[in-house]
LUMKOLSE-735146 format. One line per field, with one value per residue (C-alpha): residue number from 1; residue in three letters; x, y, z. Coordinates in Angstrom, 1 decimal. Layout:
BEGIN
i <- (NUM;...) .
aa <- (ALA;...) .
X <- (X;...) .
Y <- (Y;...) .
Z <- (Z;...) .
***
This chain:
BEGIN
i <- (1;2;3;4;5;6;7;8;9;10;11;12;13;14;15;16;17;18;19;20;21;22;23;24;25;26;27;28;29;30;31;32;33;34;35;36;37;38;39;40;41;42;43;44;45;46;47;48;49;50;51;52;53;54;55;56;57;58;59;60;61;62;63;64;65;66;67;68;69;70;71;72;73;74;75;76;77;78;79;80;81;82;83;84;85;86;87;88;89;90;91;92;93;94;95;96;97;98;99;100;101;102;103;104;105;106;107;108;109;110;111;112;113;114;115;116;117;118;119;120;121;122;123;124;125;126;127;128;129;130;131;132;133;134;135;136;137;138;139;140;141;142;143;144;145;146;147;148;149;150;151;152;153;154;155;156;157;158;159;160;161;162;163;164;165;166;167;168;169;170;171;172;173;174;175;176;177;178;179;180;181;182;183;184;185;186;187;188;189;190;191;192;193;194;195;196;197;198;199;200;201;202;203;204;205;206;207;208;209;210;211;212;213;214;215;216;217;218;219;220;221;222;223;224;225;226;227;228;229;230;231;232;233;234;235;236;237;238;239;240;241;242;243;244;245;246;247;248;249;250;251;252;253;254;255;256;257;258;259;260;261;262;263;264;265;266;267;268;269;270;271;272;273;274;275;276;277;278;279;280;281;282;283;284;285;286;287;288;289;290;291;292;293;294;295;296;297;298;299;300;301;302;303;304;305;306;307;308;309;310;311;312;313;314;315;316) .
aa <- (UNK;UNK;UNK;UNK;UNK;UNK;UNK;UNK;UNK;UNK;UNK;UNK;UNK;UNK;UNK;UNK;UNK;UNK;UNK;UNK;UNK;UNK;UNK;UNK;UNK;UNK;UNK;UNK;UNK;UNK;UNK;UNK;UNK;UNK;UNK;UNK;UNK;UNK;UNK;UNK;UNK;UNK;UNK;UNK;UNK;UNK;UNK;UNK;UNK;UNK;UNK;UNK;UNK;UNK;UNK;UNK;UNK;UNK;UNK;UNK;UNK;UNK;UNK;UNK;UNK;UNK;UNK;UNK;UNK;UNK;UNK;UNK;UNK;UNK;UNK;UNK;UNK;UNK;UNK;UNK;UNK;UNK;UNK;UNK;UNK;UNK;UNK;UNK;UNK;UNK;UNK;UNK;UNK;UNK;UNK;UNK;UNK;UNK;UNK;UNK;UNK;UNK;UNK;UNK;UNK;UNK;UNK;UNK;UNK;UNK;UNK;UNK;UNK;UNK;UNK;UNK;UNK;UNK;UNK;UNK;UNK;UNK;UNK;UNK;UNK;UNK;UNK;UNK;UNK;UNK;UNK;UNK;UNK;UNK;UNK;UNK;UNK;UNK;UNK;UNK;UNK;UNK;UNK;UNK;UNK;UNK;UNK;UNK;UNK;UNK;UNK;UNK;UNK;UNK;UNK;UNK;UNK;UNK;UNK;UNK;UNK;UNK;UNK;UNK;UNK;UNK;UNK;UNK;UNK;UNK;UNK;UNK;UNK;UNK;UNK;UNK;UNK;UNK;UNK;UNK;UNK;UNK;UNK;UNK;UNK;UNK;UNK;UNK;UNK;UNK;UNK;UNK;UNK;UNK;UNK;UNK;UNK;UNK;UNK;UNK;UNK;UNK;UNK;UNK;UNK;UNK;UNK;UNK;UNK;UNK;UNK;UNK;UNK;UNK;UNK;UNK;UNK;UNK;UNK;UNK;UNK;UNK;UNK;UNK;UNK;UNK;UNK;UNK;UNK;UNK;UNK;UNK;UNK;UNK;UNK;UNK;UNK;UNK;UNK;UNK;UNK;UNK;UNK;UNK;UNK;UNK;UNK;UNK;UNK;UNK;UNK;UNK;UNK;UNK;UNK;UNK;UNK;UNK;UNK;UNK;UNK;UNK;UNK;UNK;UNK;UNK;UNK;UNK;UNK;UNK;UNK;UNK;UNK;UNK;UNK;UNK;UNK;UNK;UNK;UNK;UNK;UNK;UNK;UNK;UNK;UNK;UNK;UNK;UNK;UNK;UNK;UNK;UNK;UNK;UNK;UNK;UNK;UNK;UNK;UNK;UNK;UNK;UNK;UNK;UNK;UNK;UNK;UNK;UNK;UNK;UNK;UNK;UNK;UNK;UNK;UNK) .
X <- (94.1;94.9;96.8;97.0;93.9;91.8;94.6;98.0;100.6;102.5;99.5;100.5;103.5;107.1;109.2;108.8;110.6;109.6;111.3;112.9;112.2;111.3;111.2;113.7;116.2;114.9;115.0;118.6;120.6;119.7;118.9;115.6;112.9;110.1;107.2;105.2;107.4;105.0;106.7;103.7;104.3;107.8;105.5;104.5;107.7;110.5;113.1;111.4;110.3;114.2;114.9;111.9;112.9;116.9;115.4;112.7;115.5;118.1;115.2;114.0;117.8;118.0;115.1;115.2;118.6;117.7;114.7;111.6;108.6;108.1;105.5;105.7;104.6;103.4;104.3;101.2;101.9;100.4;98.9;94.7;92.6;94.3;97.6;97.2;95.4;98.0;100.6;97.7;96.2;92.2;90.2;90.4;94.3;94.8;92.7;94.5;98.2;97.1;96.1;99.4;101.2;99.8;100.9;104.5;105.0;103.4;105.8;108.8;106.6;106.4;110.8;111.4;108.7;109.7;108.5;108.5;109.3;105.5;105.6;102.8;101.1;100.3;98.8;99.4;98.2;99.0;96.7;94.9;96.5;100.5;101.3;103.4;100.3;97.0;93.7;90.8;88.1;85.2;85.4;82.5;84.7;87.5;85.6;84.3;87.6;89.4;87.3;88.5;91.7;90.5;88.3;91.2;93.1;89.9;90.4;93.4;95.5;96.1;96.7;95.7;96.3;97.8;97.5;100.6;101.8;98.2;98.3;94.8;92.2;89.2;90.9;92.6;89.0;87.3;90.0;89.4;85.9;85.9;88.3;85.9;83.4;85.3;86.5;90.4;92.3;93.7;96.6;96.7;100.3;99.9;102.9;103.8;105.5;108.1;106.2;104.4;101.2;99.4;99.5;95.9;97.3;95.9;98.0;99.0;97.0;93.8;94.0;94.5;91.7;89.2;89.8;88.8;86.0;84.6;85.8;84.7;88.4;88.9;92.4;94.2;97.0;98.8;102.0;104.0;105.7;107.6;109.1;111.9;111.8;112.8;109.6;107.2;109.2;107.6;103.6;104.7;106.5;103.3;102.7;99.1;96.9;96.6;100.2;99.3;97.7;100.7;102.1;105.2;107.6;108.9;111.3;112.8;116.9;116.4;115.8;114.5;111.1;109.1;109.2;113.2;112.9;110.3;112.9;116.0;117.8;120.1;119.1;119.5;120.6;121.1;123.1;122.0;123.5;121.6;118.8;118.9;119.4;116.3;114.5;116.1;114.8;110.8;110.8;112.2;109.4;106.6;107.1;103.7;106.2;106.5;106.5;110.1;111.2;111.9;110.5;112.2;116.2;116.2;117.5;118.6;121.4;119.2;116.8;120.1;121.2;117.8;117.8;121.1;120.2;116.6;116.8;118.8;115.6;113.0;114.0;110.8) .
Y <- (30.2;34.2;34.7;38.6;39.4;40.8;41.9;43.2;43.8;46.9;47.9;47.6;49.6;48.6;49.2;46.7;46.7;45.9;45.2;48.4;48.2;45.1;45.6;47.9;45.1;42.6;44.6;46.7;45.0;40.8;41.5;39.4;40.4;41.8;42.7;45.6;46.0;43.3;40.8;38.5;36.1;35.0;33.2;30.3;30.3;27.6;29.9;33.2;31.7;31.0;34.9;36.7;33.9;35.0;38.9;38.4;36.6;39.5;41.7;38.9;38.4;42.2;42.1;38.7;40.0;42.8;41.1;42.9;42.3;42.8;43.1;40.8;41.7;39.9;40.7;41.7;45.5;44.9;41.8;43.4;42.6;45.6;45.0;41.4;40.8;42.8;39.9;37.5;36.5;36.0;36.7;33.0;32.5;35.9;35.5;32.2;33.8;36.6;33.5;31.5;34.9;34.7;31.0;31.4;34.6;32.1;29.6;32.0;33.0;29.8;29.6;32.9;34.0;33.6;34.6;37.9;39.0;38.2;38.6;40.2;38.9;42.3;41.6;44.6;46.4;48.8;51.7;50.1;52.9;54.4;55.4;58.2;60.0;60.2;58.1;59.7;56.8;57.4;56.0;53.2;52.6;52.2;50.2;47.4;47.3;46.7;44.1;41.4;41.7;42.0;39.3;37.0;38.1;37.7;33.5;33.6;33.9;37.3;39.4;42.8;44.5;47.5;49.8;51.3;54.3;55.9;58.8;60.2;60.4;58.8;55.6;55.0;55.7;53.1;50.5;50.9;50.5;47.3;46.4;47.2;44.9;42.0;42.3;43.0;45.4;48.1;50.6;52.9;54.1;57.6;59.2;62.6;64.7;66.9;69.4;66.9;66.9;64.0;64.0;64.9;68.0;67.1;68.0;65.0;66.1;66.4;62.9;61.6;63.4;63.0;59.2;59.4;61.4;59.2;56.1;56.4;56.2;52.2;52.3;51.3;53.8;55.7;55.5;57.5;55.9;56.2;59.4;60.8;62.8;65.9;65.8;65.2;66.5;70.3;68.5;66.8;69.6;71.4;70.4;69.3;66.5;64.1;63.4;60.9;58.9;58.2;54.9;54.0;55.3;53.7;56.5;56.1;56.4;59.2;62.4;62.4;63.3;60.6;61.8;61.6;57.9;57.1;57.7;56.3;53.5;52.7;52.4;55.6;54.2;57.8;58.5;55.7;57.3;60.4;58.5;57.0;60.2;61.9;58.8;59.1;62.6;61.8;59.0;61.9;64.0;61.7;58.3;57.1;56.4;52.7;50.8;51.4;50.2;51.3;52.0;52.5;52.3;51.0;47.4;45.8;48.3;50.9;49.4;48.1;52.2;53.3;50.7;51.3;55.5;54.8;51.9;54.3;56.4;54.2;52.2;51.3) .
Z <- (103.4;104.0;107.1;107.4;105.6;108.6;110.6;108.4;111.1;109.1;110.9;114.3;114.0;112.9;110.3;106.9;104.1;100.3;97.0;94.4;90.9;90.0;86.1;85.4;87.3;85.0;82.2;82.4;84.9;84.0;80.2;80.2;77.9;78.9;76.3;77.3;80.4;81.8;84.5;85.2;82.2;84.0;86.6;84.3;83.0;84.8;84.0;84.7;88.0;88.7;87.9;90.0;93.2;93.1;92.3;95.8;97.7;98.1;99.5;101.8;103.2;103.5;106.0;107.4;108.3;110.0;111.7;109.9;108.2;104.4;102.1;99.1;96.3;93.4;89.9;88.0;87.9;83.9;84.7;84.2;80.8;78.3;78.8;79.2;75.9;73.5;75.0;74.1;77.4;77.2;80.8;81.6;81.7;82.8;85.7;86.3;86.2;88.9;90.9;89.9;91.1;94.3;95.2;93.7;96.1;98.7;98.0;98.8;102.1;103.4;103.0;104.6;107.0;110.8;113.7;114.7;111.1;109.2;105.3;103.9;100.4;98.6;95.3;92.7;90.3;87.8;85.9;82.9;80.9;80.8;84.5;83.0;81.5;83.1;82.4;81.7;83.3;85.8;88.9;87.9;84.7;87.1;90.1;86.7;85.0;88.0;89.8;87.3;88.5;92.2;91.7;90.7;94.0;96.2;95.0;96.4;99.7;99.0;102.3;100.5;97.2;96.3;93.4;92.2;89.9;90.1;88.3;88.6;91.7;90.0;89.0;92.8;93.7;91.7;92.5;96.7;96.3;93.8;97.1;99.7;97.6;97.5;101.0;100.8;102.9;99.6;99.7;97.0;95.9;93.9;91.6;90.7;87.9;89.4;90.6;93.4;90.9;89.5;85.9;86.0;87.8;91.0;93.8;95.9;99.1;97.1;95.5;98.8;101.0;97.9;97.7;101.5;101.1;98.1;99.7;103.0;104.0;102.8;101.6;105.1;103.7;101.0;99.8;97.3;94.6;90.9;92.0;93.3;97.1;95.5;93.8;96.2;99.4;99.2;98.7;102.3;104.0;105.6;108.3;107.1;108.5;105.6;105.5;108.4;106.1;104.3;105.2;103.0;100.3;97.4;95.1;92.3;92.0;89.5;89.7;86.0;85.2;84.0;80.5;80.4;81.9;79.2;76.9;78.4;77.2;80.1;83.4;86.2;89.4;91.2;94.2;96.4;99.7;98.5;98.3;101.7;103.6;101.6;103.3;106.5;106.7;105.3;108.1;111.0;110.2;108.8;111.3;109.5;107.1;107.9;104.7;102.7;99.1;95.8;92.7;88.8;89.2;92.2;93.8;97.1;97.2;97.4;99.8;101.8;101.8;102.9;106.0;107.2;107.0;108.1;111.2;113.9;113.5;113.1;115.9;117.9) .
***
């Protein structure tokens, strides 16, 4: 049963926090294998179970500690029908793990959520193509490919979904309306190169005010993520209405373009104080800004860094 499905309380004002980079922490800093960079196999796995629940927890602490919501995500970033089937998952058992996703992050709700600090069950996903280069789908393409997926969390007691690392308008597009259709509250997280543009090109404000406009408005916010505030900071610093609609941020630790991170073999943790004060600032001038976590490089340090810079001001 959903809990938070008609009524998500990040709505209602608040600060909550999420998790950093979920992969990359696998991947550089606990040395587990991950295929394709593709976390959603570890949930069937006792063992890979064992690492996402001690990876969750130190987020969880972090904001049970500091008496706030958070929004947990599950880990099916690469968990849709392409990327899924070159790890050799057929539609059946792939829709079957987004489900199985959704009860294990469940499971760790029911330990940690208390009152007065609700934990949200955000069910992700990821482009169907490389988020560091952009797709080239129509938004019908997009809206049927994605709706597997969707369809999957729909089944569930998913509280929302989320795409994330959307790197081209029509894609976010047809993911909030396969949303709309199966009735689940949809955030849609957009990155950018940096120079604040999609990889399409798009500048950030125009991927955001045409998914409204082809939409309807459905996606109950945007966030920014996959990037570092130096590369987005000037595409916010206008004064312009649609920042508003901008809900949360999750950076990366790097200030690397995505091309250099492509190619790097050890992870980039960046100046995590830096990082923190860059957030400190976005959340002075954009207090929309309600949702904070990381993205690539990124762990509960970071997200530690960023509360302890960001709470004084956030205070409600």
């Amino acid at each position: 049963m959903t809990k938070y499905r008609s009524r998500l309380p990040q709505l209602g004002g608040g600060t909550f926090l999420t998790d950093g980079g979920l992969e990359t922490t696998l991947l550089f800093q606990r040395g587990i294998d991950l295929p394709l960079f593709a976390s959603f196999p570890l949930v069937d796995d006792e063992q890979g179970r064992q690492e996402l629940t001690e990876y969750y927890e130190a987020y969880l602490a972090i904001a049970s500690e500091r008496g706030l919501g958070f929004i947990l995500d599950t880990p099916t970033w690469r968990a849709n029908p392409d990327w899924a089937a070159q790890l050799g998952y057929d539609l059946e058992r792939l829709a079957a793990i987004n489900r199985h996703s959704v009860a294990y992050v469940a499971s760790l709700r029911e330990l940690w959520e208390r009152p007065g600090r609700p934990i949200v069950l955000n069910g992700v996903l990821g482009p169907r193509g490389d988020g560091y280069k952009a797709g080239s789908m129509t938004v019908d393409e997009a809206q049927s490919y994605h709706a597997f997926q969707i369809g999957a969390f729909a089944e569930s007691e998913i509280d929302m979904v989320s795409a994330i690392t959307m790197n081209n308008a029509e894609e976010a597009i047809g993911i909030a309306r396969a949303a709309s259709g199966a009735a689940l509250p949809c955030v849609i997280s957009f990155t950018v190169e940096t120079d604040g543009r999609l990889a399409s090109g798009m500048a950030l404000r125009e991927a955001v005010e045409e998914t409204d406009r082809q939409t309807g408005g459905a996606p109950v916010y945007y966030m920014v993520n996959c990037a570092h505030p130096t590369h987005f900071e000037d595409a916010l610093n206008r004064g312009e209405r649609w920042i508003e609609r901008i809900g949360g941020v999750r950076a990366n630790a790097s200030t690397k373009s995505h091309a250099e991170l492509d190619e790097a073999t050890e992870i980039d943790i960046g100046d995590p104080a830096d990082l923190a004060r860059r957030y400190s600032d976005l959340r002075r001038s954009y207090p929309t800004m309600r949702v904070l976590g990381g993205c690539c490089g990124t762990d509960h340090r970071h997200v530690n860094a960023i509360c302890e810079a960001c709470l004084p001001v956030a205070a409600e």
